[in-house]
N, C-alpha and C positions, 0 to 999 in steps of 0.2 A: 504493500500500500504506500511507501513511503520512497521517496526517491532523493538522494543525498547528491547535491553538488559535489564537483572533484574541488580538494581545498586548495587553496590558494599557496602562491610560493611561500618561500621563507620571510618571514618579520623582518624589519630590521630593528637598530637598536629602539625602545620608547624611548620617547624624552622623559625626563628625571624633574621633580622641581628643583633641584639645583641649576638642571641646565634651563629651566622659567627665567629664576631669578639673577642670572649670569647673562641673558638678553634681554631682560629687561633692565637692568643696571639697578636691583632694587636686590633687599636679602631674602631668608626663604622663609622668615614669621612675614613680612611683608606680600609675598606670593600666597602663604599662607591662609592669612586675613582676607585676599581679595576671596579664595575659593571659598571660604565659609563665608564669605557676605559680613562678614563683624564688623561691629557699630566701629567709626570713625576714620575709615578708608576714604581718601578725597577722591572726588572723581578723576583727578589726574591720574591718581594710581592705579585705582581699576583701567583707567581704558590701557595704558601702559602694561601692563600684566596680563590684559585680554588679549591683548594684540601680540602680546608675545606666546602666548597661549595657543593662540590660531597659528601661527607661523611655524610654532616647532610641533605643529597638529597632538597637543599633549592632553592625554586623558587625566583629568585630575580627581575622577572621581574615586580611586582609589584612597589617595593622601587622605582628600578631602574625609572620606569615610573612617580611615582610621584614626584621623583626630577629632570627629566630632562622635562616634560609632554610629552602628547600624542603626538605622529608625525602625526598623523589622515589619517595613509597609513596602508594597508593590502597588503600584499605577495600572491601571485601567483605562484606559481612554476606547468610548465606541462612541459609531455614527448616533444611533439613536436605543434610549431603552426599551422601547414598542417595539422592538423586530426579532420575532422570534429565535431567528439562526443567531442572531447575536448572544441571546440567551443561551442558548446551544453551546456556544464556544466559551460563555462565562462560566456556566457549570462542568466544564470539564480542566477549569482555571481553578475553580474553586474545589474540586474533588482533588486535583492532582498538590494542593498548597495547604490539603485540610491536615496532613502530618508534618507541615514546615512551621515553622518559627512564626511565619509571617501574615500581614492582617492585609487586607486589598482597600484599596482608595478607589474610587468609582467616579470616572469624571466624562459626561456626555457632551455629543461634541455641540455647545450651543450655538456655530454658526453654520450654515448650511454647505458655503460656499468653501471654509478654510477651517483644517481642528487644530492648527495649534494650537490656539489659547488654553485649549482644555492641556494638551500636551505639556505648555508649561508651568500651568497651572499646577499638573504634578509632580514638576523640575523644582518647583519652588516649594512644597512641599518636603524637599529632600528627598523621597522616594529612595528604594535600595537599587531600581528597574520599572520595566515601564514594559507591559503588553500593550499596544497601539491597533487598533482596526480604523486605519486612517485611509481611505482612499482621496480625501481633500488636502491632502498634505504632501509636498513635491519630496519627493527624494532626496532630492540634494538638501532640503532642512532638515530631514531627518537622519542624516549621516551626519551633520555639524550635532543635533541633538545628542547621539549616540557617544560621539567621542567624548560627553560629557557624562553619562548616566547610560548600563547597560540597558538593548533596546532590543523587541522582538516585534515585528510586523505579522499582521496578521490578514490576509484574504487576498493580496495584491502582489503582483506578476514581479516587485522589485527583486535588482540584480547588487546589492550594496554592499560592503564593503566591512563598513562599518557595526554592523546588527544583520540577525538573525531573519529569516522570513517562514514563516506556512504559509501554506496556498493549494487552494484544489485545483487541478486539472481544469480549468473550463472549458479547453478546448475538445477534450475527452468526452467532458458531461455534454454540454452542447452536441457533439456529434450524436452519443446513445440517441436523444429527444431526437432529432432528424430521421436518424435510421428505423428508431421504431416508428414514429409516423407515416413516413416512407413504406414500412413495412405490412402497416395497418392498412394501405391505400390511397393513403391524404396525398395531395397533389396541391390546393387551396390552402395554404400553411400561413396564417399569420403571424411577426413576430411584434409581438406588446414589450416595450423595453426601455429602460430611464435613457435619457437624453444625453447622448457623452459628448456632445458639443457643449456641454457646461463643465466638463470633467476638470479638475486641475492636470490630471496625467492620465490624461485617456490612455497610452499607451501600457500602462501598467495595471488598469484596472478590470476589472472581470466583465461586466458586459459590453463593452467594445467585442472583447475576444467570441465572447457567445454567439454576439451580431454578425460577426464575417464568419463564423462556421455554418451558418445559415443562410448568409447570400452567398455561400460559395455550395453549399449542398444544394441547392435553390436552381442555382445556374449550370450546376454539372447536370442537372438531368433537363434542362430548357426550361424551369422555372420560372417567372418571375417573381423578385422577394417582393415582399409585401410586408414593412416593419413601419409599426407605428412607434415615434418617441413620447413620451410622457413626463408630465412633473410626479411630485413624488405622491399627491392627495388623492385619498380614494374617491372622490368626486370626478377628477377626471380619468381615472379608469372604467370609473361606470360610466362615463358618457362614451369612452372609447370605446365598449365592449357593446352599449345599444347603438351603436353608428354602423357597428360589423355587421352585424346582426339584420341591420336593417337594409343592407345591402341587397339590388337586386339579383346576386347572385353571390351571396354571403360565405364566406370561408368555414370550410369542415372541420379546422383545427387549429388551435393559441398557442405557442411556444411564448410561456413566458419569462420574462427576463428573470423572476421571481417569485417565489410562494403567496406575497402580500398582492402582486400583481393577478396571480392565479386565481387567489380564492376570491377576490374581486368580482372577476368575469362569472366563477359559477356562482355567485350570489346574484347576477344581472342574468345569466342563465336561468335557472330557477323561478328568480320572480315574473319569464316571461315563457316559463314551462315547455323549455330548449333543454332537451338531454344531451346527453355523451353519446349516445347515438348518430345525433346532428351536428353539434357543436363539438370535437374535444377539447382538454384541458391537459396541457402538462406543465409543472412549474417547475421551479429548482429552487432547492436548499432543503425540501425534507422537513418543513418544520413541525415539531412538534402535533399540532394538528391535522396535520395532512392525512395521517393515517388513521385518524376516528373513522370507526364503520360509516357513518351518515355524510362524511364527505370523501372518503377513499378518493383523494388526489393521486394523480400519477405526478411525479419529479423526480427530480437528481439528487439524489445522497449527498453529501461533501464531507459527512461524516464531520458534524461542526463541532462535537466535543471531545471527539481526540485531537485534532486540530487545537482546538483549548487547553488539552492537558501537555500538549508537547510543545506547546508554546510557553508555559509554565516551565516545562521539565529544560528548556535552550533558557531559558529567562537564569535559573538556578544555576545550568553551570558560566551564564556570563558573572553573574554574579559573582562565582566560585573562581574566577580569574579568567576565564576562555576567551580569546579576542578572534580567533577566526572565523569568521562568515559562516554560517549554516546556512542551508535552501531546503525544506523538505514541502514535496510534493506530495497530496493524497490524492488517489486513484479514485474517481466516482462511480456510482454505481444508481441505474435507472432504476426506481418502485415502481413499476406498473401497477395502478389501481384504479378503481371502476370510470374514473371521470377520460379514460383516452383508449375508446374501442376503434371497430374497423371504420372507413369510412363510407359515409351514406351513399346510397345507389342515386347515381342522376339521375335528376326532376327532369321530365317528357320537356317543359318547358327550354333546357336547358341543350337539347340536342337539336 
């Protein structure tokens, strides 16, 4: 289930707080004071010792922790508390730290658009580490984050350097949804899917990648895609899912970007007494709910609280000194369940 990056070459030497305080032209209780923040550092001093900081790219969260010691708290940072799979990956965060030392700080990302705030939110806290489900937050800030406090990413395609990542397969999961549709008979495939022209890094984030295994599955058999973008409100899911629906020649089947997006459509289904016969549904992320008898969703596994626990488990040994990059990959795996059958026989009208 797991796929490990090849590690990286050899280290070279880390910078030392001596060699800080030796470019910065200051001593090492002075370097010292600026990393703990202690009352009566001028701002001359700090920017002097930050910038020397950055330049001999020096991790001080070591020093920093063994003179002030551990706080025996870990950072949390997610997009939002309402999203099932997130909850997924916090409880298997919380099962894998329920025999560690340590307590969890829970920080929600309150801007839509950018989560650092939250992010440093829990830098200023002290934190020992920090699990991140940040797809609003660019890479390159979160590798300046890192060299300062161990860091593990979670759900996002990044390639860093500096911290650890999990991440599911999406182009895997994506393909199953395809091929069983395909399989089923659907031809009429729509993809419902958040808007990655708003993305900070579309390139690294999960539904971009889902969106081109779909217009490229789409196109190899003479397809035409058919993806609608959305904001994130469940009002306008449901107005996306009655416009489908109202089509004179309405689509057999929803691929969608996500679970919250899924159950959506079969609540607009439903209320206008549209089966999986007519309509299918498949999501992704597996949430929770998905698999109640009364709604048997079909989706994509991602397998989101082991993803949570080994996020946890790379968090512990950054912690425990480890500076090389980890990548681990989880394998998804399709639920087929009652809401994504064969597709319906053509309406006379229709020929």
């Amino acid at each position: 289930m797991l796929d490990n990056a090849s590690p990286p070459g050899p280290p070279t030497r880390a910078a030392t707080i001596e060699d800080v305080a030796q470019h910065a032209g200051v001593s090492k209780a002075a370097v010292s004071k600026v990393i703990r923040d202690a009352y009566g550092v001028s701002d001359q001093m700090r920017e002097r010792v930050t910038a020397s900081i950055a330049a001999l790219d020096y991790r001080p969260r070591v020093a920093a922790r063994a003179m002030r010691g551990s706080t025996a708290t870990i950072g949390v940072q997610l997009p939002q508390v309402d999203n099932e799979f997130f909850t997924r990956i916090l409880t298997g965060i919380v099962q894998e730290l329920n025999a560690s030392a340590y307590q969890l700080i829970i920080a929600p990302m309150a801007d839509p658009v950018s989560g650092t705030a939250a992010l440093e939110s829990l830098y200023d806290r002290q934190v020992d580490g920090i699990i991140a489900v940040a797809p609003a937050v660019p890479q390159a800030w979160l590798e300046g984050l890192a060299r300062r406090v161990p860091l593990v990413q979670v759900g996002q395609h990044d390639h860093p350097q500096h911290y650890d990542v999990v991440v599911g397969d999406d182009d895997a999961g994506a393909r199953l949804v395809m091929e069983h549709l395909f399989d089923s008979g659907h031809t009429r495939i729509v993809h419902v899917t958040n808007d990655e022209r708003i993305l900070v890094e579309p390139r690294t984030d999960p539904h971009p990648r889902r969106l081109r295994v779909y217009e490229s599955m789409m196109r190899e058999r003479g397809l035409e895609p058919d993806v609608i973008r959305i904001d994130s409100s469940d009002h306008d899911t449901r107005h996306t899912v009655n416009d489908l629906l109202d089509r004179a020649t309405p689509p057999t089947a929803l691929f969608a970007g996500h679970d919250s997006l899924a159950l959506s459509a079969l609540e607009v289904s439903a209320e206008r007494g549209v089966d999986a016969a007519e309509f299918a549904v498949v999501g992704y992320d597996d949430v929770p709910i998905a698999s109640h008898p009364l709604i048997g969703l079909s989706t994509v596994d991602q397998h989101g609280q082991e993803m949570g626990a080994t996020a946890a488990q790379l968090l512990l040994e950054r912690i425990g000194g480890r500076q090389d990059a980890q990548r681990r990959v989880f394998s998804p795996a399709l639920r087929v369940r009652a809401t994504s059958g064969s597709a319906p026989a053509v309406r006379r009208t229709e020929s």
